[in-house]
C-alpha positions in Angstrom: 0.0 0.0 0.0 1.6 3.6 -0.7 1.5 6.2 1.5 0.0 9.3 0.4 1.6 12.8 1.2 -0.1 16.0 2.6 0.5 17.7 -0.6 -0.8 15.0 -2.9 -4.0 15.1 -0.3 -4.6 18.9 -0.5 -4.7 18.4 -4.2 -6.9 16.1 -4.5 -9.2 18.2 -1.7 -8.5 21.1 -3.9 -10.0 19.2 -6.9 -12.8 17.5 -5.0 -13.9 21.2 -3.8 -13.3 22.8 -6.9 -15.7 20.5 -8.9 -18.5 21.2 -6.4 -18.4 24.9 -6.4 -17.8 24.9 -10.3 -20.8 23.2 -10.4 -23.1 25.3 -8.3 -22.2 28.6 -9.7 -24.9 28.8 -11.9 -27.1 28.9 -8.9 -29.0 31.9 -8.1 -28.8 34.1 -4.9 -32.3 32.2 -3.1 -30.6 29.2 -3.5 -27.1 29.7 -2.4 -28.9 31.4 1.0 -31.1 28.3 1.1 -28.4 26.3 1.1 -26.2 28.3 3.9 -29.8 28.2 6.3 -29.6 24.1 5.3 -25.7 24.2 6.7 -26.4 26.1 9.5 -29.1 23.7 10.7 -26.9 20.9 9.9 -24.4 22.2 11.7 -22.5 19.7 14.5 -24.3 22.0 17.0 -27.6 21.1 15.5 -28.4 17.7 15.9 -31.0 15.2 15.8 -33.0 14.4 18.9 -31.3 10.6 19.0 -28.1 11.7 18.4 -28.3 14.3 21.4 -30.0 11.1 23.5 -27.1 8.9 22.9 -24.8 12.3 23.9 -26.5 12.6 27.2 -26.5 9.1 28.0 -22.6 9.1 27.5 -22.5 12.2 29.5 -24.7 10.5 32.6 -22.3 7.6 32.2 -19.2 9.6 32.7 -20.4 11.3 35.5 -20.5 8.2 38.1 -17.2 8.8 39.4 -17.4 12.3 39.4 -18.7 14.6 42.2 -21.5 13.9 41.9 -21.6 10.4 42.3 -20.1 11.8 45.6 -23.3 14.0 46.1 -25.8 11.5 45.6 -24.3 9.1 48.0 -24.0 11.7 50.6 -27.4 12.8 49.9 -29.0 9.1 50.6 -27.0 8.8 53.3 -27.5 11.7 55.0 -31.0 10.5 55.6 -29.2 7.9 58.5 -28.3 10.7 60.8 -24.3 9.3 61.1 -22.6 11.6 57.9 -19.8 14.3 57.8 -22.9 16.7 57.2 -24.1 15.9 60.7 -21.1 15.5 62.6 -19.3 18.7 61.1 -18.3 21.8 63.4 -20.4 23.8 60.4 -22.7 21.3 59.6 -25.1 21.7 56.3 -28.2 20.2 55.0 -28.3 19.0 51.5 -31.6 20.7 48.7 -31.8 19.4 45.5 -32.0 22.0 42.8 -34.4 20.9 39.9 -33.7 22.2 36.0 -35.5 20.6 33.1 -33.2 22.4 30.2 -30.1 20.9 32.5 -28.4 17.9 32.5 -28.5 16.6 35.1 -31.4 18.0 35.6 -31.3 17.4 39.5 -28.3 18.4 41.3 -27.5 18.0 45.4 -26.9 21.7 46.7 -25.2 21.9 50.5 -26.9 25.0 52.5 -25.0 25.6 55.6 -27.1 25.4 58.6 -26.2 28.0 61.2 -24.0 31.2 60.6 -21.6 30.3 63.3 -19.8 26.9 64.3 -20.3 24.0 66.7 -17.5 23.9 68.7 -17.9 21.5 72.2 -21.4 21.2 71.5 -22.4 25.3 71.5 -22.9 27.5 68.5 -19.5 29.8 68.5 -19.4 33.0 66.6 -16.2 33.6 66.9 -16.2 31.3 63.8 -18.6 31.3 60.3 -20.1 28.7 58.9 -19.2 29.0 54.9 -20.0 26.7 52.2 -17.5 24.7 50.0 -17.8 24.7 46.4 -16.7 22.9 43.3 -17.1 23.4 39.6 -18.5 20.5 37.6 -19.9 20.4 34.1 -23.5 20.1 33.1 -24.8 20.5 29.7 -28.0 22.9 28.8 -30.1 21.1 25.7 -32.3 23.5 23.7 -34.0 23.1 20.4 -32.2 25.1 17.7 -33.4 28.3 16.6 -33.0 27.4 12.6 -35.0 24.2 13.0 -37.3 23.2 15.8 -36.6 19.4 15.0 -33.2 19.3 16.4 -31.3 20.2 19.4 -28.1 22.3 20.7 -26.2 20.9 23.6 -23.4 23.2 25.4 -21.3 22.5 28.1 -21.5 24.9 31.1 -19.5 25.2 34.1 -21.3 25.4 37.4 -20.5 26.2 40.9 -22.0 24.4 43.3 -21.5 23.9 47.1 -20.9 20.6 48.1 -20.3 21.2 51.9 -19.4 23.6 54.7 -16.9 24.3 56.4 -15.6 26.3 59.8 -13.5 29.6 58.8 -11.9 32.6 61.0 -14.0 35.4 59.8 -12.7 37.8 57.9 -12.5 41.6 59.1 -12.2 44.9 58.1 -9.3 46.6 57.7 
């Protein structure tokens, strides 16, 4: 088999190219527009509705070991009265936060339940009570705005906080 170089490639990408647009300038203005709106819908951003299933899915699946696996286990477990959450000198309660356009669309959310911190059993507040965050990724599907049938799914960093924890406060100076 013989290997082919990068120039002999471009040229033959060249010719392949050439002979569409050769072809197609006879075309009026309607239909060159026409055909841009047909790119721009079929654009990798635009997909169809089962190729943006199987993206999610693959999405969910990498997600297991992720924070949010993490989350979701503290979440259930929470509900036995033995966690960090409870046993914390700031300790927090966990909400979940529902979004239909989000995937996930349900994430875990730690609210810190008192302003100060536990220390030997008494509310101190010499100390604060602040949340602990971390940035994962979800993704926001929305229907395209050049055609209804198919979708647009972006990646977006969130914040989130995951926990609490006991700080010095911070003061003026």
């Amino acid at each position: 088999m013989e290997l082919l170089s990068l120039k002999q490639i471009s040229i033959g990408l060249l010719m392949i190219f050439n002979h569409h647009t050769s072809a197609s300038t006879g075309a009026s203005a309607t239909n060159a527009t026409a055909a841009a709106a047909d790119a721009a819908a079929r654009s990798p951003r635009c997909i169809s509705e089962q190729i943006a299933d199987r993206r999610v899915s693959r999405f969910m699946k990498s997600l297991r070991g992720s924070v949010y696996g993490a989350i979701e286990t503290h979440t259930r477990s929470q509900q036995e009265g033995n966690t960090v959450a409870c046993r914390s000198l700031s300790p927090w309660k966990i909400s979940i936060e529902k979004e239909d356009g989000r995937i996930p669309h349900e994430i875990s959310r730690a609210e810190c339940i008192s302003n100060g911190c536990f220390i030997n059993q008494k509310e101190n507040f010499s100390f604060n009570s602040v949340p602990v965050f971390a940035e994962v990724i979800v993704l926001r599907k929305s229907l395209c705005h050049s055609d209804p049938t198919r979708y647009n799914l972006t990646r977006h960093l969130v914040r989130i906080p995951v926990a609490c924890t006991c700080v010095v406060p911070k003061y003026a100076e």
